[in-house]
Backbone as CSV, one residue per row, in Angstrom:
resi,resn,N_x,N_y,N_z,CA_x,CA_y,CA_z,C_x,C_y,C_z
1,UNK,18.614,104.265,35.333,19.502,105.080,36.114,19.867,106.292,35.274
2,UNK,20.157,107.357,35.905,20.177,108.768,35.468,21.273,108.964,35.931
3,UNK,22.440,109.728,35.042,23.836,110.045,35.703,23.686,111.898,34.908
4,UNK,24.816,112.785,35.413,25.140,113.583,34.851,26.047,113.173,33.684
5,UNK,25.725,113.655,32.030,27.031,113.741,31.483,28.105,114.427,31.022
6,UNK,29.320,113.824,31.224,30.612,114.816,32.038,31.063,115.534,30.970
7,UNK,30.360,115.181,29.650,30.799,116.030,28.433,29.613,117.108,27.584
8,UNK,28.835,116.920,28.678,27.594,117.625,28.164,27.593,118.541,29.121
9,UNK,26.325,119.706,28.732,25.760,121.101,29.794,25.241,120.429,31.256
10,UNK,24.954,121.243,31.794,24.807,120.522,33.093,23.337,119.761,32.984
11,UNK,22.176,120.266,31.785,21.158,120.088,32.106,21.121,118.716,30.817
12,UNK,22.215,117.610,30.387,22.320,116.561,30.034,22.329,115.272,30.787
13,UNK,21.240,114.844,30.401,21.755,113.431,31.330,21.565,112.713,30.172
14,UNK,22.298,110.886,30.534,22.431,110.068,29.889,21.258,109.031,30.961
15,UNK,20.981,108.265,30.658,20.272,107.478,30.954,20.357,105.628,30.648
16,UNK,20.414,104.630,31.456,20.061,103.662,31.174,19.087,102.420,31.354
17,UNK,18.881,101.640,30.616,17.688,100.764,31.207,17.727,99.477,30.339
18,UNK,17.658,98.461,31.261,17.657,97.215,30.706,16.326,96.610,29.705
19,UNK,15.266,97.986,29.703,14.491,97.051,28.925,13.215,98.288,28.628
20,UNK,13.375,98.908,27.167,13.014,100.138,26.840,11.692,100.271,26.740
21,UNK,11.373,99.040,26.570,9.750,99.037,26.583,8.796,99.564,27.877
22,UNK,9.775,99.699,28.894,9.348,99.815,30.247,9.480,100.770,30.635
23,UNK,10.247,101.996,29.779,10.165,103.123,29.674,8.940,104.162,29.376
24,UNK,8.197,104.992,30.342,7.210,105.814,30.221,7.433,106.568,28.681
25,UNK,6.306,106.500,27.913,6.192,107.348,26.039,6.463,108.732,26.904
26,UNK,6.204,109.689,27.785,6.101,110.738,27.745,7.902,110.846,27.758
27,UNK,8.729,110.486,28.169,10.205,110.626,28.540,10.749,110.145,27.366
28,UNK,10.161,109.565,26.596,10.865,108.981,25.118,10.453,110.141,23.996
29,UNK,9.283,110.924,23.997,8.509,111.709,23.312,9.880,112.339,22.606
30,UNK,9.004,113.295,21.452,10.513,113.989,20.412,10.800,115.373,21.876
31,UNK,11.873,115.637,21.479,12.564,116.595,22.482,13.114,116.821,23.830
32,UNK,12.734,115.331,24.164,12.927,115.175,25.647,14.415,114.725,25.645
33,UNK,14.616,113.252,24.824,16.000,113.278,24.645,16.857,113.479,23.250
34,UNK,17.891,113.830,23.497,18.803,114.379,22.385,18.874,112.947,21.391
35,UNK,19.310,111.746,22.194,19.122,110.677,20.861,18.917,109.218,22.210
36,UNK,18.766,108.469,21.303,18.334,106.814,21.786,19.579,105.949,21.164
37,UNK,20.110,105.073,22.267,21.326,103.736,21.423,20.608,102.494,21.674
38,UNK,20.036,101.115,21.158,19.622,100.659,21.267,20.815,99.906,21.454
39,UNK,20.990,98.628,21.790,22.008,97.324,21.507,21.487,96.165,21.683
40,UNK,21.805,96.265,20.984,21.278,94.464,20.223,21.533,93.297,21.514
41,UNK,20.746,92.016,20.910,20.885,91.026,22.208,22.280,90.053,21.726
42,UNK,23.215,89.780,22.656,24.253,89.088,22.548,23.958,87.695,21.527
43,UNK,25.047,87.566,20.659,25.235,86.191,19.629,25.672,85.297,20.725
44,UNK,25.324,84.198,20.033,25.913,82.782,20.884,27.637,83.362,21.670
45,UNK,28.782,83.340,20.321,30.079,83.777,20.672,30.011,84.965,21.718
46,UNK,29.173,86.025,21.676,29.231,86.820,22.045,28.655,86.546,23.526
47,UNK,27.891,85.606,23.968,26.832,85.242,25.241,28.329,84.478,25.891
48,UNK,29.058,83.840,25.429,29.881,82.953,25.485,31.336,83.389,26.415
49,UNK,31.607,84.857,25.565,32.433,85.894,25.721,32.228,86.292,27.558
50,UNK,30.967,86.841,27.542,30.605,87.238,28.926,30.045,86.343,29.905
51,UNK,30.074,84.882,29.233,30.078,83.843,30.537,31.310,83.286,30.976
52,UNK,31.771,83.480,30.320,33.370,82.735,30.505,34.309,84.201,30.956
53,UNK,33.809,85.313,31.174,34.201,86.565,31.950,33.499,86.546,33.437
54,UNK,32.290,86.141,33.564,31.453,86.043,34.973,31.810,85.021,36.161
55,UNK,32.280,83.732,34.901,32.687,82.035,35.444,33.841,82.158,35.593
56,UNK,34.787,82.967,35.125,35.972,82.998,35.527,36.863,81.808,35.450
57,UNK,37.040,81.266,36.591,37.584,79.873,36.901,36.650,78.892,37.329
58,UNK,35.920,79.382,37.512,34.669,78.320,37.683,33.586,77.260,36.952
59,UNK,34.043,77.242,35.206,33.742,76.700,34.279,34.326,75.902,33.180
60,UNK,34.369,74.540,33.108,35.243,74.663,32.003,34.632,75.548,30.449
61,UNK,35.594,75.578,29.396,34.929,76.114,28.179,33.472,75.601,27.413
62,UNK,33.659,74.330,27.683,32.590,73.215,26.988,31.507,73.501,27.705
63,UNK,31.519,73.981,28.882,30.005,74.584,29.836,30.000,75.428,29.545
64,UNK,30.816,76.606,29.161,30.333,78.080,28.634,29.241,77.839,27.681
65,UNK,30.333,77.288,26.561,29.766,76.974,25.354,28.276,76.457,25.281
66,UNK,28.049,75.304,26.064,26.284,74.947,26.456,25.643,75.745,27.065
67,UNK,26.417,76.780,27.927,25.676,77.457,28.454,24.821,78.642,27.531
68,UNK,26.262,79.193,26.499,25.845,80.643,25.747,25.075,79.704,24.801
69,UNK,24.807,78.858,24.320,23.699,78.067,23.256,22.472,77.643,24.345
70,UNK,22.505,77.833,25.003,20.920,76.806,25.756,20.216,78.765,26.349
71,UNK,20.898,79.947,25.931,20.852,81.080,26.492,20.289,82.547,25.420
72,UNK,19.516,81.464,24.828,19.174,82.810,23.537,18.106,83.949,24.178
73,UNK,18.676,84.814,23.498,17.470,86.133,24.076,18.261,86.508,25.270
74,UNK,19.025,86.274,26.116,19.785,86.428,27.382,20.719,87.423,26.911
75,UNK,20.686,88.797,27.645,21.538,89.432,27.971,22.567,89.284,28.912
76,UNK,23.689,90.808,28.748,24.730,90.303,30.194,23.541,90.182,31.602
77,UNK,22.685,91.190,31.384,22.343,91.356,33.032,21.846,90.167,32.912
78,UNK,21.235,89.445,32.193,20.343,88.092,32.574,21.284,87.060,32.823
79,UNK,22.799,86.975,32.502,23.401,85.943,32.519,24.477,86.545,33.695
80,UNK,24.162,87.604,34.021,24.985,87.952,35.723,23.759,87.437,36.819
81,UNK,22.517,87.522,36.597,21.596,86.826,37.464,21.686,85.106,37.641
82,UNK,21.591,85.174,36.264,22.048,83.419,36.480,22.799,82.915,37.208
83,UNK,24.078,83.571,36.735,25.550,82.901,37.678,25.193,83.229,38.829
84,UNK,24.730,84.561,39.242,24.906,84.652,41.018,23.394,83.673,41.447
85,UNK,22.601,83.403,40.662,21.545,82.010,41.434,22.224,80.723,41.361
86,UNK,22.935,80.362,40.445,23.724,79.223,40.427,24.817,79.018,41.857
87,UNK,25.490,80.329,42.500,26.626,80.346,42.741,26.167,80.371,43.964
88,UNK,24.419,80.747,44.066,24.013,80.888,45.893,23.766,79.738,46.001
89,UNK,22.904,78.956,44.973,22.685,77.099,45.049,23.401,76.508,45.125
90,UNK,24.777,77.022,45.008,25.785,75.809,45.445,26.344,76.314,46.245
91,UNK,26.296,77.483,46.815,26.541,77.786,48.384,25.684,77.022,49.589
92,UNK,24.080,77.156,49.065,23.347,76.257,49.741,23.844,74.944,50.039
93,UNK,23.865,74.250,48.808,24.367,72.787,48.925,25.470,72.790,50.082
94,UNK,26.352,73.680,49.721,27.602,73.276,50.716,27.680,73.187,51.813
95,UNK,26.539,74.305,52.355,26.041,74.479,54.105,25.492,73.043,54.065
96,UNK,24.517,72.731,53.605,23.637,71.708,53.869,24.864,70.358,53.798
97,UNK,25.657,69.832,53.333,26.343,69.332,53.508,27.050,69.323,54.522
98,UNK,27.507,70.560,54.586,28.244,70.525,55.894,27.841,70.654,57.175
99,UNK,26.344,70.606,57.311,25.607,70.354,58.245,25.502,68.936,58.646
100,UNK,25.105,68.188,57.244,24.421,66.532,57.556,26.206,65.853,57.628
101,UNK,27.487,66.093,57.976,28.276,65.491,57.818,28.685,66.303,59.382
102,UNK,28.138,66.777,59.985,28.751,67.281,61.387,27.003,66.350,62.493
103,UNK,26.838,65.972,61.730,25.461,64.882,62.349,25.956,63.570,62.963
């Protein structure tokens, strides 16, 4: 995604992307952009931090905790995908339940 930035000339943009490798060499080339921030992949504590921000009330701690350890290499976006597949599978379940109990 490409935004204007609000502290730069008009002809600055900032740019982001979940995964740089997937980025075309000609747009990375020297001069195209002013600089590159890389960030690192989340620590256990740190995976932990932003599951127990996503789970809200929906987890106890001791499931965070298995969760941000069974979750290496997982970023936020990978662990905002997770929760919302987890959170549609147990939406599923619940229809389906509440189907076979109106039977």
């Amino acid at each position: 995604m490409f935004e204007p930035c609000p502290i730069c000339t008009d002809e600055a943009k900032k740019g982001y992307i979940w995964s740089g490798f997937q980025v075309d060499l000609s747009i990375r080339r020297a001069g195209r952009l002013s600089s590159e921030v890389w960030l690192g992949v989340p620590s256990i504590s740190e995976r932990a931090d932003i599951l127990s921000f996503l789970l809200r009330r929906d987890a106890s701690m001791d499931l965070v905790r298995q969760l941000a350890a069974a979750t290496p290499g997982y970023v936020g976006a990978d662990l905002l995908r997770l929760c919302d597949a987890v959170r549609e599978k147990m939406q599923e379940r619940k229809k389906v339940h509440l189907f076979d109990s109106m039977a």
